[in-house]
Structure formats: C-alpha cells, structure tokens
C-alpha positions as CSV (number, residue, x, y, z in Angstrom):
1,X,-125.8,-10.5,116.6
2,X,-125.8,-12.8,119.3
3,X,-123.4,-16.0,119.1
4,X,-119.2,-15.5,119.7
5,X,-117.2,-18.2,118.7
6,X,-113.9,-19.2,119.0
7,X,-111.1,-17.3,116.7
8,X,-107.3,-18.8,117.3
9,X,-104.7,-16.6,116.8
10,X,-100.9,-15.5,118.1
11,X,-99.7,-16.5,121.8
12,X,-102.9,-16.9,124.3
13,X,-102.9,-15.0,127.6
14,X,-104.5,-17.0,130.5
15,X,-108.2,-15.7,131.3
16,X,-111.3,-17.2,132.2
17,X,-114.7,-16.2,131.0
18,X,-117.6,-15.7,133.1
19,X,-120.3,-16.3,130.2
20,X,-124.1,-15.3,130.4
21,X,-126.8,-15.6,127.2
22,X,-125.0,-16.9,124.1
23,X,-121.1,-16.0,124.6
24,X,-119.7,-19.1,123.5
25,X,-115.8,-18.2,124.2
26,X,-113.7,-15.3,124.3
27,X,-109.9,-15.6,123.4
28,X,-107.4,-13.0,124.6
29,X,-104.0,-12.8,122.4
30,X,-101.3,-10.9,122.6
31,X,-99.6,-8.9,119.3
32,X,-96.7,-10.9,119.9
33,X,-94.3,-8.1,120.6
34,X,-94.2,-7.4,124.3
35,X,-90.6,-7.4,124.7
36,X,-89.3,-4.3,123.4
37,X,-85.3,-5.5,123.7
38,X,-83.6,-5.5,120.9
39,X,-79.2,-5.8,120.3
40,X,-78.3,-2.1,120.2
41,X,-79.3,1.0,121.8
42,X,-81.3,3.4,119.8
43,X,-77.8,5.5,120.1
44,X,-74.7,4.4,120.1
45,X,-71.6,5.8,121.7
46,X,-70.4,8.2,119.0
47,X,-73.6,9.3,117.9
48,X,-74.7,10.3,121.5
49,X,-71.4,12.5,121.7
50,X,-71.7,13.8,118.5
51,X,-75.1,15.2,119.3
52,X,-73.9,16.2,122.2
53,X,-71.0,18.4,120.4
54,X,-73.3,19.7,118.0
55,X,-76.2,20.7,120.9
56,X,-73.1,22.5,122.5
57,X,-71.9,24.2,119.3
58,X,-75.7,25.3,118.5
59,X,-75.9,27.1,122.2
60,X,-72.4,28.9,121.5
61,X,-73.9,30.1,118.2
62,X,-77.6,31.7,120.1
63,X,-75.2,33.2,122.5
64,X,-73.2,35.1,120.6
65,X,-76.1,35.7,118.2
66,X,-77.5,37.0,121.2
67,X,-80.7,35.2,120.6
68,X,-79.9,32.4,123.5
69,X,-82.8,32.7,126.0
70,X,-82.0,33.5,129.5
71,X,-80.8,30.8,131.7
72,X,-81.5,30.3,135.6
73,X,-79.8,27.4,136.5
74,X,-81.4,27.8,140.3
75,X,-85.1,27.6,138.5
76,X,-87.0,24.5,139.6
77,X,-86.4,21.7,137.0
78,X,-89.0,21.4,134.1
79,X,-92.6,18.9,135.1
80,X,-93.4,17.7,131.9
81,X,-97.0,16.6,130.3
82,X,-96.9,13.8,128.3
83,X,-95.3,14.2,125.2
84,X,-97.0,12.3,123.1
85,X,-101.2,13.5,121.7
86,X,-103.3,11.8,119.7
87,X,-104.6,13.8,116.2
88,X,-107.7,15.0,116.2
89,X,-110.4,12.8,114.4
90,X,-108.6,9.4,115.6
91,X,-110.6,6.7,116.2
92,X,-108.5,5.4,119.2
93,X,-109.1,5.6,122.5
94,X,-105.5,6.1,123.5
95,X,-102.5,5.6,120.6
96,X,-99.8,4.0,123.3
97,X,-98.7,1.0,124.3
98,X,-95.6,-0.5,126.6
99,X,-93.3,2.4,127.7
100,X,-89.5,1.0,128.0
101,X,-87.8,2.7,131.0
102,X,-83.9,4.3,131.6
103,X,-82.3,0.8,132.6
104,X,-80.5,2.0,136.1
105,X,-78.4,-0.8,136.7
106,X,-75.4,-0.5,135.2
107,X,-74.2,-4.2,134.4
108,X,-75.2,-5.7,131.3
109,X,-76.1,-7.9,129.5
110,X,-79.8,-8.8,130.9
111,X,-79.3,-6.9,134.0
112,X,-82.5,-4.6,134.4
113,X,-83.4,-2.5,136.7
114,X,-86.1,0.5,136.1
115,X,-87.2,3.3,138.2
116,X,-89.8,0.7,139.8
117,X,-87.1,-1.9,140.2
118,X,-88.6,-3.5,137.7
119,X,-87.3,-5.1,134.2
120,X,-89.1,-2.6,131.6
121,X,-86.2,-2.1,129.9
122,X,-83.5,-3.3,128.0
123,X,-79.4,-3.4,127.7
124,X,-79.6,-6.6,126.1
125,X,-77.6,-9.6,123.7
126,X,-73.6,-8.8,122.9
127,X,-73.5,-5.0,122.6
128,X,-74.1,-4.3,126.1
129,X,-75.9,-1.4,127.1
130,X,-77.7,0.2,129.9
131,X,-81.3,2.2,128.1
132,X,-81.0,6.2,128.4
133,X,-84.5,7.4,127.7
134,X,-87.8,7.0,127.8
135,X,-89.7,4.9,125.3
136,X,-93.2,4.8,124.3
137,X,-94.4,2.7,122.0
138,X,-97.2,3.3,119.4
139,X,-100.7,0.7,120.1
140,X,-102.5,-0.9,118.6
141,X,-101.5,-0.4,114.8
142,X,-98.1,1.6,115.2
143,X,-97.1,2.2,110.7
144,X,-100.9,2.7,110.2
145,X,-100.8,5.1,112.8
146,X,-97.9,6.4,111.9
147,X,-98.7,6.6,108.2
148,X,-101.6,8.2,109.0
149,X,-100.2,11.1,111.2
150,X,-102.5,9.9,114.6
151,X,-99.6,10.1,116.9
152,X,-98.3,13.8,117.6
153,X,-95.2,14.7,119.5
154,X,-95.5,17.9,121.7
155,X,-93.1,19.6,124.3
156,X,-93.0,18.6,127.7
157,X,-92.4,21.6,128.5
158,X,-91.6,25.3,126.9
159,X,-88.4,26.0,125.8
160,X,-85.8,26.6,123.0
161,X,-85.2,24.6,120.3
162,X,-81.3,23.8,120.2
163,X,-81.1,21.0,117.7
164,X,-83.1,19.9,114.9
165,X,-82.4,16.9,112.6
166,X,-84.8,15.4,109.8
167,X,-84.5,14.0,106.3
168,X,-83.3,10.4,107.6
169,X,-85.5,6.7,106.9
170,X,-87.8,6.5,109.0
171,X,-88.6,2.8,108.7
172,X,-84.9,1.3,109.6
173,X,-85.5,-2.1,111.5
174,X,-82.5,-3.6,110.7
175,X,-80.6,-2.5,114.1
176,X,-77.8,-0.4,111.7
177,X,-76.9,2.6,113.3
178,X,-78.5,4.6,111.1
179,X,-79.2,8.6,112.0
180,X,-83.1,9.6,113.8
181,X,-85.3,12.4,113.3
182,X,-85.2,14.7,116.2
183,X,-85.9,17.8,118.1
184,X,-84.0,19.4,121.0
185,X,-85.7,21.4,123.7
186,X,-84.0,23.4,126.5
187,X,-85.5,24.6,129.9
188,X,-85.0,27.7,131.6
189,X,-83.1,25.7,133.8
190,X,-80.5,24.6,131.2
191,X,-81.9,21.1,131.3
192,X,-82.0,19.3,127.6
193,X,-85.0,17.2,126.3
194,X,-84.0,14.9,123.4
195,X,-87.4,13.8,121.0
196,X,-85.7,11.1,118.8
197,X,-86.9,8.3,116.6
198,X,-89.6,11.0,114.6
199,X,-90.8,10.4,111.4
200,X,-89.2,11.9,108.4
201,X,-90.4,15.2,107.1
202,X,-92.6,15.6,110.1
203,X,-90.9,18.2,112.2
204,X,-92.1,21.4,113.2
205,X,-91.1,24.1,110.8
206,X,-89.5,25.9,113.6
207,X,-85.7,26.8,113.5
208,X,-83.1,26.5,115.8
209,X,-83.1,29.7,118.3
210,X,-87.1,29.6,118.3
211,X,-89.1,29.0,121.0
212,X,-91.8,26.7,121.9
213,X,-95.1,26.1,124.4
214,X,-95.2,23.2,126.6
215,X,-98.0,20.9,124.3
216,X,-96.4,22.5,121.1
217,X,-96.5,20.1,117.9
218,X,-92.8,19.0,117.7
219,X,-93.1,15.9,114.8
220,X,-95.0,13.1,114.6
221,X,-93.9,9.6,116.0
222,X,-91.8,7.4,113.6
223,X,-89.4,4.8,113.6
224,X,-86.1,6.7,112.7
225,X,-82.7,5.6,113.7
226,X,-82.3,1.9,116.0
227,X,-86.2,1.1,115.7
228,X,-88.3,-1.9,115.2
229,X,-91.7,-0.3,115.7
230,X,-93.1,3.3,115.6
231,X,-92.1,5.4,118.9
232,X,-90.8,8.2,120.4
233,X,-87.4,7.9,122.5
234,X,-87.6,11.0,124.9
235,X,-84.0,11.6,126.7
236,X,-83.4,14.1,129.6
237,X,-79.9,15.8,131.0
238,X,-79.8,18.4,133.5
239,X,-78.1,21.5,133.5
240,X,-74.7,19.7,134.0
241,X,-75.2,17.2,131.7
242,X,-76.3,14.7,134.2
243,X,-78.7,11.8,132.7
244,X,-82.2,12.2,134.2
245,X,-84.9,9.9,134.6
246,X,-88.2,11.7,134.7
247,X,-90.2,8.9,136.8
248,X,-89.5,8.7,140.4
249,X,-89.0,5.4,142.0
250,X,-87.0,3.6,144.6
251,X,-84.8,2.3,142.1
252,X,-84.3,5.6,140.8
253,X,-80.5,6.2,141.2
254,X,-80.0,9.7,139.2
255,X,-82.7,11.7,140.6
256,X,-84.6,11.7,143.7
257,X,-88.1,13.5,142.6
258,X,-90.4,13.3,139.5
259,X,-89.9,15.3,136.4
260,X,-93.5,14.7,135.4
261,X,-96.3,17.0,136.3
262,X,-98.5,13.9,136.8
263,X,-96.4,10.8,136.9
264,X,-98.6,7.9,135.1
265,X,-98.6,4.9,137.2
266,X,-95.8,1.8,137.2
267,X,-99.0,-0.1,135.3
268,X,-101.3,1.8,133.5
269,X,-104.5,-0.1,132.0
270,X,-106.7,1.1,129.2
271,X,-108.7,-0.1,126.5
272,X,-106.6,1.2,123.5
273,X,-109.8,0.7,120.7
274,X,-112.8,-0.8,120.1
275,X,-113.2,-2.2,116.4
276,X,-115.4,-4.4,114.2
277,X,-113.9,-6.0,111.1
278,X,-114.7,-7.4,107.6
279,X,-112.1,-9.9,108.0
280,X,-109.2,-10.4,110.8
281,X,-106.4,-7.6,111.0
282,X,-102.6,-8.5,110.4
283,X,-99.7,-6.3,111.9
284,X,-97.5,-5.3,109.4
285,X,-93.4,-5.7,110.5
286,X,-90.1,-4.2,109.9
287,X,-90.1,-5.3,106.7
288,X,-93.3,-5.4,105.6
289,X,-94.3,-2.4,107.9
290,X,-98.2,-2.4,106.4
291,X,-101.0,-3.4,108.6
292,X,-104.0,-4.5,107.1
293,X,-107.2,-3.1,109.6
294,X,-110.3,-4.3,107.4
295,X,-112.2,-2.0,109.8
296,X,-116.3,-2.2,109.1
297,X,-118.8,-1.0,110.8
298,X,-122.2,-1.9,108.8
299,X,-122.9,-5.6,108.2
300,X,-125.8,-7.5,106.6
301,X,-127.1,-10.9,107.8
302,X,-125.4,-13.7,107.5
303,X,-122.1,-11.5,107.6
304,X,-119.0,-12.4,110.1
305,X,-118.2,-9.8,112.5
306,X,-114.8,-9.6,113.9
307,X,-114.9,-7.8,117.3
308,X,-111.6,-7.0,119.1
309,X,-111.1,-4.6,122.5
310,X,-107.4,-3.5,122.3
311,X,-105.7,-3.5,125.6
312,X,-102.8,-1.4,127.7
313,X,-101.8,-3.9,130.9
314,X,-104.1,-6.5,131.2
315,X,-103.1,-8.1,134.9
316,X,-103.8,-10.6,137.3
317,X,-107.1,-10.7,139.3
318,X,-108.9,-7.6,136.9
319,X,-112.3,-8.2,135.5
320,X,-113.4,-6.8,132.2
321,X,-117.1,-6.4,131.6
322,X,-118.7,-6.9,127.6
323,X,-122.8,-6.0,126.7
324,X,-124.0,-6.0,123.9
325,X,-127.1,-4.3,123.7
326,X,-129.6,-4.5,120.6
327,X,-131.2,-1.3,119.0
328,X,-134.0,-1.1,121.8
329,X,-130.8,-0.6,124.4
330,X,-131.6,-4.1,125.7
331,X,-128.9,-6.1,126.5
332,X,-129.0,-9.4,125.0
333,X,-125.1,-11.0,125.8
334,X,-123.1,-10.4,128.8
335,X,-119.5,-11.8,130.0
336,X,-117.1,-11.3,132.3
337,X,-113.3,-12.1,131.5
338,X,-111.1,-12.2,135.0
339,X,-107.7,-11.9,133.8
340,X,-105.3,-14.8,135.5
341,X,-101.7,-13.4,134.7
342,X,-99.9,-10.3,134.9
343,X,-99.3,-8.4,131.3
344,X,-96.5,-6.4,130.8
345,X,-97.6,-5.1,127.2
346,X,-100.4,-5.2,124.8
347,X,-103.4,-7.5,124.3
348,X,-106.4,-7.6,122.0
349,X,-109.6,-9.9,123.3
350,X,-111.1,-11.0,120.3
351,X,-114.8,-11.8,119.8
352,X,-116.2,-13.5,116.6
353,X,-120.3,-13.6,115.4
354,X,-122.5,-14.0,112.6
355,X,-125.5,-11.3,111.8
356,X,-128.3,-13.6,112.4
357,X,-131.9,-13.3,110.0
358,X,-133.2,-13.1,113.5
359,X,-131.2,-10.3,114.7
360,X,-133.2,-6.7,114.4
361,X,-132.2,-4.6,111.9
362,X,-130.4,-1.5,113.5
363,X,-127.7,-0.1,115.7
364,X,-126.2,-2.4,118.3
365,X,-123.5,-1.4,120.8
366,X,-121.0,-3.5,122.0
367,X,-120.3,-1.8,125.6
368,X,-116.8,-2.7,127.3
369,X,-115.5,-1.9,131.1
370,X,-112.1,-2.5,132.1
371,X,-110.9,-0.7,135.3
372,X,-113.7,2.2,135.4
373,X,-113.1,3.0,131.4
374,X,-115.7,2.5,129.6
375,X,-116.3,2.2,125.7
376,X,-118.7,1.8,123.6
377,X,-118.5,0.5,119.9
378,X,-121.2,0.5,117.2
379,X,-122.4,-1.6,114.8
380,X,-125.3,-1.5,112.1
381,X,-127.2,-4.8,111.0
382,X,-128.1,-3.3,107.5
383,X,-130.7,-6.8,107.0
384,X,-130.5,-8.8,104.3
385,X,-128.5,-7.5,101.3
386,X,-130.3,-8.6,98.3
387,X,-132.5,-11.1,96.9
388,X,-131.1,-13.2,94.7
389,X,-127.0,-12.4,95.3
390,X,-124.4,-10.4,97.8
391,X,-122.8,-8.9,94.9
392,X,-122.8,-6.7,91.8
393,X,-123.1,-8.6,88.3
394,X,-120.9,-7.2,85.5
395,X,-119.5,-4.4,87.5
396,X,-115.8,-3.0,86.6
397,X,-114.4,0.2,88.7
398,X,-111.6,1.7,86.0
399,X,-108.7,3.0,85.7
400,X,-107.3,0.9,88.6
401,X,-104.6,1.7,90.1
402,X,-106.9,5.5,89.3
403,X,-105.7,9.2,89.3
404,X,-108.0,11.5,89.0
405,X,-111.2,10.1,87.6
406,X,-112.6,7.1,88.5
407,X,-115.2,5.7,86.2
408,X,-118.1,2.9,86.9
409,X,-119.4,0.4,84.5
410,X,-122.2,-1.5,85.7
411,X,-126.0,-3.6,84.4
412,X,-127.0,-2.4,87.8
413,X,-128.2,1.0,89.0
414,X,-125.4,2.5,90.9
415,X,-127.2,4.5,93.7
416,X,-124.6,4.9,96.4
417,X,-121.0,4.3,96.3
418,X,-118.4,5.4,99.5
419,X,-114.8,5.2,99.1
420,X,-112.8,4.5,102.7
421,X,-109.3,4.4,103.3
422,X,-107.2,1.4,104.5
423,X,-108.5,2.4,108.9
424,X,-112.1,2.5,107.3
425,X,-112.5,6.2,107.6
426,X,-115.0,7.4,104.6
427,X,-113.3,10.0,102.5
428,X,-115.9,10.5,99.6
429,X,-119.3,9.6,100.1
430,X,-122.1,9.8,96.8
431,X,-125.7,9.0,96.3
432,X,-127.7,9.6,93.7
433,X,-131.6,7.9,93.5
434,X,-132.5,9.8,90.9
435,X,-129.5,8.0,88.1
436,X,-126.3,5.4,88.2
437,X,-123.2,6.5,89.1
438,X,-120.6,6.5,86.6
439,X,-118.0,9.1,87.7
440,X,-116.3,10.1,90.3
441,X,-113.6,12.8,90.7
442,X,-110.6,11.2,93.5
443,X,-108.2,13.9,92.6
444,X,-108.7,14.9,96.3
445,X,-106.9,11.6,97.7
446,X,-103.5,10.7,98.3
447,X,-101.7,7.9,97.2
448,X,-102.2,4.8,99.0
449,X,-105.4,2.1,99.2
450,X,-108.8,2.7,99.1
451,X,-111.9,0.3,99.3
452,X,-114.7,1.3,97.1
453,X,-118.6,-0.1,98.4
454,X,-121.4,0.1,95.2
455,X,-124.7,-0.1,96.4
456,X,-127.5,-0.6,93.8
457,X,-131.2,0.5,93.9
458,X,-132.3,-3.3,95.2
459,X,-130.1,-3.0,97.7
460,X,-127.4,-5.1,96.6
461,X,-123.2,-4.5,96.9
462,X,-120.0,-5.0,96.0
463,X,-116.6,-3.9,97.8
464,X,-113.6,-3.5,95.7
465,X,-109.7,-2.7,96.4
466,X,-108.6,0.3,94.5
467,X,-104.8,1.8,94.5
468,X,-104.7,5.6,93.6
469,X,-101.1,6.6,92.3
C-alpha cells in the first residue's frame, strides 16, 4: 500500500505537498457547498409570528393548568452546551460542518455582518433578510447521516418544553415556505430556545408542560421547513422577547456576553472522518438527497483504495501530517500538506493507491494530524484473492429486492458471507467451514440497501447490491 496518485474531482483548494517515500500527489477538494446562502429565510415573517402566538398561547395554557414552571426573570441567563451529539456507534469523528451565524447588520441584500464581524451568514438574493439563528450544518455525509440517525439534537439547557411541532417533510429543498419540525425550550429565566429544521417523526415523546435536562434527546437533525441540507436552526429570545445571539463578539449588537458555557472558537478545525473506499463517494442533493459512501475497509492486491481525511476549516499557513504505517508499525509513506488559503467550510483531501503483491499482508494504519488531532484509520491487505478469478462463478443471491429470507445458489462452497449497509457497517455476519451457505434469515433489517460479500473456501469473492423491501 505504498503509491498515491492523482484523483480529480469538484473545485480544488490551494495546498502544497511536502512528499517523502512514494506519495506521488495529494489533492484537496472541497464538497462544493460552502456557501450556505440561499433566497429565503428558514422562516418567514408570518410563520415566525405565528409561532410566536402559539408559544404565547401554550404558556397561558401551563399557567392556568398550573403546571407552568416557576419563572425568575432576575436568574442569570441560560450557558448552553452544544446542542447537537453524535449517536453512539458513529464512525465519525465529529458530525458538523459550517455553522451559519445571526446576520447583525440590518441592511440587506448581501450585507453581512456576524458576531465576529465576519460574513458567515446570509440575508441574501430578492427577499431580503437579516439570519435569526444559529445554523449548523451536518459533515461530511449530512442524508446518510441523517437517514441513519448519527446526528442527535439535545437541550442546551434544562427547561420546559412550550411548543412542539412534527409530522411535516423533512426533505423540502425547494425554498417553499413549507412548515419545520421543532421543539421549544424555556429557561428559568423566561428566555425561549427554538430547535427547528428536525427530522420528521424524530422528536422526543415528551409533551408540552414536561420538562427536560440540559443534554436531553430533543429530535434528530433533519432538513424540515426552508432547507437545502441536513441541520439544526437553533433560535434564542430573552425573557422580553428580545433576539439573542448566543456567541459573543465585537460585532455582536443584541447582547453583550456569551450564552455558551464554552463558546467554540470563530474557526474551529477538525478532521470530521477518516475513510477508505471501494470506489469514490458522491453527495447526494436536494433532489436526489442519497449519498453513495462505498465505505471498505479490507482490500486484496491489486485492489484501488480510495483514502479521504474529511475536514472542518482548513486555513492558511496550517500543516497536516499523513503516515502510513505497515503491519510491523513501521512507517513506510510520509507527507506534509501546508494549506495556502483560508477555508470557510468543508474539505476532504483525497488519497488514491493500489494494494501492491509486494505489500505485506495485514493491518496498515493510515495516521493523520491536523492541529494537535489526531486519527488513525485502518485498513487490511487480505493478499491475493484467488487463483484463477476475483469473483464467484455461477453465483445468484434471490429474492432480490429480499424480505425475509434470503437464499444463495452457488458451484462454489459458500463459507462466509457478511451483509453491510450502505456506511459499510456489518449487520449480519455468517461463517460456516464445515458446509455452503444457502440461507439466511434478513427479517431483522430495515428497508433500504445492503451489499452482500460471498467468500468461498479458496478464498475467492463476490460483492453484490441487494434492496430489502
């Protein structure tokens, strides 16, 4: 696994590459979606004072229920965690990408001003509007991620739940001002949090008048009312109804200290993932909304393996560090990529090899620094796959798209087979040396798409695409 070669794709970021051993080149891309503008708000007008009214009504409703929790308006002003966790069992290092501020200058259109004095945010095109909320954006794979539940919303902070709404698309990309998903939270202090754009169906079973712990599961992120990608839209008022921006800043016109219990900074790097591929990934879009991750992690010689370090703020004058170390832990390739432009967004750095006959047969890491993280991938070279072919002879997986049984017909002896879903997590796993394998119960998975791996007992393979309805 020695030999990276260059892999075009999307708009290229300016880097240089510092190479040592057999890195050829490195490319780093971009996922063509760093600016998060878009035409319309994520509320309009109306709907913002509609919720509004109905919040109101809700409150009037506790009190005279008696079930309103006591209010201290002189009680210091909520510090909130971050409202977004990733799901347990995710194989991400962090789920989030660009975070779109409350636009405090209030011309428009294309007159931005965030907390920082900065432009990371948007009032955009005709409509004309200044941004009211917080933004943060699912990275790298947001409907995958979303699909798949990785992304959890949770309180910022304890509270009462005031307004709930669910049961609207949560996949509207055409900018109509369609309802969201959310959640309403209020402070001891009378102060509101709004959780909008969740997915539908998600919410927490809790009712209006209950209570809730700052970290408590709210919904999962989705892309519910004004949304082109997966996110959570997080909205703060005080107790008079004030808009608040929870970041402190210079340009910060509302409020004069944070609202966050640790403030994350203006710029905030991370390596998002490392993954190895089969084959290159696509993003999916508003009106495809599928990615396609062809996530591997075992490859035989003479395989391609498609390496990619998903990044949070690349910028100017930052080094990343890449190792790849060979089942002995000795390191066999090294670079260094110096970044040469600021990056307001996300980036993926993509390296590209072949699994070599000379290559030992084992677990390799592929070791990655960026800014005192560090993360480390790995990879099996499984040797050569089979004598005479890479694939299964007169092998047929039926019924296809399969429900509950899932039958193999085969010349070969069937000794393994491992079903994974579409982010290359294993879900059923079989071996047998002793006979083929001809059956297997999937009543246990979902619908969705599944990739089926045969292995026989002369070690050859065959990967197939199965639907299950």
């Amino acid at each position: 696994m020695k030999k990276i070669i260059y892999l075009a794709m999307c708009l290229l970021l300016t880097s240089t590459v510092v190479f040592a051993q057999k890195f050829n080149k490195i490319e780093t891309i971009d996922d063509g979606a760093t600016s998060e503008s878009r035409s319309v708000p994520c509320l309009n007008e109306t709907q913002r004072a509609e919720i509004k009214t109905i919040l109101h009504e809700n409150v009037n409703q506790l009190k005279q229920q008696g079930k309103l929790q006591h209010l201290n308006k002189t009680a210091a002003h909520p510090l909130f965690i971050w409202p977004v966790k990733q799901a347990d069992g995710s194989i991400y290092e962090s789920i989030w990408g660009r975070v779109n501020q409350v636009d405090h200058d209030p011309a428009s259109p294309n007159m931005l001003s965030d907390y920082n004095c900065g432009e990371r945010t948007t009032d955009n095109e005709e409509a004309g509007f200044n941004h009211q909320g917080t933004d943060i954006r699912l990275w790298p794979f947001s409907w995958d991620m979303m699909d798949n539940d990785i992304a959890e919303v949770v309180a910022g902070d304890a509270g009462q739940i005031i307004g709930k709404f669910d049961g609207n698309d949560d996949r509207n990309c055409d900018n109509s001002p369609n309802p969201w998903n959310a959640v309403y939270i209020q402070h001891i202090d009378g102060s509101v949090a709004w959780y909008g754009s969740l997915k539908n169906g998600s919410l927490t079973s809790k009712e209006i008048g209950d209570t809730v712990l700052q970290g408590e599961f709210l919904g999962i992120m989705g892309s519910s009312g004004v949304s082109n990608r997966a996110h959570v839209h997080f909205e703060v008022y005080d107790a008079d109804t004030n808009l608040v921006d929870p970041y402190a800043g210079a340009c910060n016109s509302m409020n004069a200290d944070s609202w966050w219990l640790d403030q994350k900074p203006y710029i905030d790097p991370s390596i998002n993932a490392v993954l190895t591929h089969r084959l290159p990934f696509s993003f999916g879009d508003c009106a495809d909304t599928h990615d396609v991750l062809n996530l591997q992690n075992d490859f035989y010689v003479g395989d391609e393996v498609f390496a990619y370090v998903y990044l949070r703020d690349a910028y100017d004058g930052t080094e990343m560090q890449l190792k790849i170390r060979d089942p002995n832990n000795i390191i066999t390739d090294e670079a260094t990529v110096v970044f040469s432009e600021n990056f307001s967004g996300r980036a993926v750095l993509v390296l590209q090899f072949v699994v070599q006959p000379s290559d030992l047969v084992g677990t390799y890491t592929l070791e990655v620094t960026y800014e005192g993280q560090t993360v480390i991938h790995s990879v099996t070279n499984l040797g050569v796959l089979g004598v005479e072919e890479a694939s299964l002879a007169q092998t047929v997986v039926y019924p296809n798209p399969m429900q509950s049984k899932l039958f193999i017909d085969s010349e070969s002896n069937i000794v393994a087979a491992t079903i994974r879903d579409v982010v290359g997590k294993s879900v059923i796993e079989l071996k047998d040396a002793t006979r083929s394998l001809q059956e297997i119960d999937v009543s246990v998975l979902t619908q969705g798409i599944y990739f089926i791996t045969l292995v026989s007992d002369n070690n050859q393979s065959e990967i197939i695409k199965l639907i299950k309805e």
